[in-house]
Structures are given as C-alpha cells and as structure tokens.
C-alpha positions in Angstrom: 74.5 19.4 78.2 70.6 19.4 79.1 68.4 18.4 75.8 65.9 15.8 75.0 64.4 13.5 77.5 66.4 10.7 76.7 69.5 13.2 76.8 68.8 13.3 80.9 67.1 10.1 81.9 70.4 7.9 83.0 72.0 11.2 84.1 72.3 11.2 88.3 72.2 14.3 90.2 76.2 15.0 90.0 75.8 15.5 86.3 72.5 17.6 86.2 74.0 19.5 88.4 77.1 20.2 85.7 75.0 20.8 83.0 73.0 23.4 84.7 76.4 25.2 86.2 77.2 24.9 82.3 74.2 27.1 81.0 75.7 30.0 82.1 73.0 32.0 84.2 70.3 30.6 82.2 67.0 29.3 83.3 66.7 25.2 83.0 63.6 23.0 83.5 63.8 20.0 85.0 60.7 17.5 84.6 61.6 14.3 86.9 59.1 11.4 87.7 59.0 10.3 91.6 57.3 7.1 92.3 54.0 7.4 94.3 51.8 5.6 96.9 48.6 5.2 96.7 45.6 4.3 99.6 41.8 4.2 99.3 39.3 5.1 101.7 36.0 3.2 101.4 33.2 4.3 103.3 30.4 1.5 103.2 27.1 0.9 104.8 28.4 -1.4 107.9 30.8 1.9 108.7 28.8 4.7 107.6 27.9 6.8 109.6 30.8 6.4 111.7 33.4 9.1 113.5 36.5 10.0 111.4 40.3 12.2 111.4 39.9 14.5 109.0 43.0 16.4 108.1 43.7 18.7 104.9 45.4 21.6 103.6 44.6 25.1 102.6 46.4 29.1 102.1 45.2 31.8 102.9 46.3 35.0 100.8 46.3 38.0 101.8 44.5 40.7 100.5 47.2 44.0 100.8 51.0 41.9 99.3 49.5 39.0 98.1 51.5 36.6 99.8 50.2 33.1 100.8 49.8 31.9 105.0 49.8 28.0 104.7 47.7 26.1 107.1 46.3 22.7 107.9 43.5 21.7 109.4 42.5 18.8 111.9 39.6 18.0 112.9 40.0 14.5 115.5 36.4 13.6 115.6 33.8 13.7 112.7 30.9 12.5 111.6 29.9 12.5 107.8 26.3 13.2 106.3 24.9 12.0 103.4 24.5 15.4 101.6 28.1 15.2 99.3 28.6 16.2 95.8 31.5 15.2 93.7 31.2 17.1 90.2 33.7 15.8 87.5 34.2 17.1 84.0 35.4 14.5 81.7 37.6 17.4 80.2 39.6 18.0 83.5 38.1 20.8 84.8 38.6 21.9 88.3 35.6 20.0 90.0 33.9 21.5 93.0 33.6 19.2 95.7 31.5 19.8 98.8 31.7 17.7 102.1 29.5 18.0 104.9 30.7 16.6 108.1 29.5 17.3 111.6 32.3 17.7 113.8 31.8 16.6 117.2 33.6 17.1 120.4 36.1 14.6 121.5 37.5 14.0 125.2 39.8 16.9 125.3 37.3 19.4 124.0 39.8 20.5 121.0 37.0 20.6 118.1 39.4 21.8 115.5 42.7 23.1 115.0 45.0 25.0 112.6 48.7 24.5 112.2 50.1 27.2 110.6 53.6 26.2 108.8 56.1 27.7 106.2 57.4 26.0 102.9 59.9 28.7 102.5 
C-alpha cells in the first residue's frame, strides 16, 4: 500500500504500480525526485556584445475553449543589448524578466522561427 515517504522510496515501478491498481479507482499522488543537470551561461566583457542561439518556450491559449497551442521559438542569430532587468523577490515571487536582443539576419535569411508541437 502507498503511505508515507519512506513507505515508497525503495519501492520500483512494478510495485507502485500494484499499489495504485490496489486503491480501487482512487486518485494517488506520486512525488518522485529525478536527478538534474545543470549548465551556466556567462556573458563577460571579452564576449559581450557578441551573436548568440536563442531558443525558448512559450503557449499560447486561446481565447474561445481555453486550450493551450505549444510553441518554441528560435532565433539563430542575436545580438544582446545592455538594457536587461532581472527582478527577484526574496519571497519567490514570479519575477519579471525582460531581455532585449537585436536579432539579426543570418545566411539563409530565416530571422526566426516557430515550432509548433503537442505534449498530448
């Protein structure tokens, strides 16, 4: 059966997967730690201003059902400017962060694109 932490931390995924068949219909939270990577970008005086990749992601929802359109953006060639603003609350409220780039054309004249893609 599912219960404490400790109750579930040696189990492997066989098991959960008995307990949860076990519960009958009813809804079970599972809280699992994965083991993350991390990298640091540091932008410094010998390479700023230089040209960067800039990829993120973003939704878009719509406006009559509500439903979300996932996208990503790339943009192959950019150039920072020194107008940022990184606002953080020390009680970990969202912080609005605002990025100015100047996106410049590369060889093959694609400024930016959008991928459009589906987590469903």
């Amino acid at each position: 059966m599912l219960g404490t932490a400790s109750d579930t931390a040696t189990m492997g995924l066989e098991q959960i997967n008995t307990a949860i068949a076990s519960k009958g219909g009813q809804k079970v939270l599972i809280n699992y730690t994965v083991p993350a990577s991390k990298s640091e970008i540091v932008i410094s005086g010998d390479t700023f201003p230089g040209t960067y990749y800039v990829q993120g992601d973003t939704y878009a929802r719509s406006d009559v059902d509500g439903s979300d359109q996932f996208f990503q953006f790339i943009i192959p060639k950019a150039k920072m400017t020194s107008e940022n603003t990184i606002t953080l609350e020390a009680e970990g409220d969202p912080a609005v962060f605002n990025m100015n780039l100047t996106v410049l054309r590369p060889e093959d004249g694609d400024m930016m694109k959008l991928v459009q893609y589906d987590l469903t």
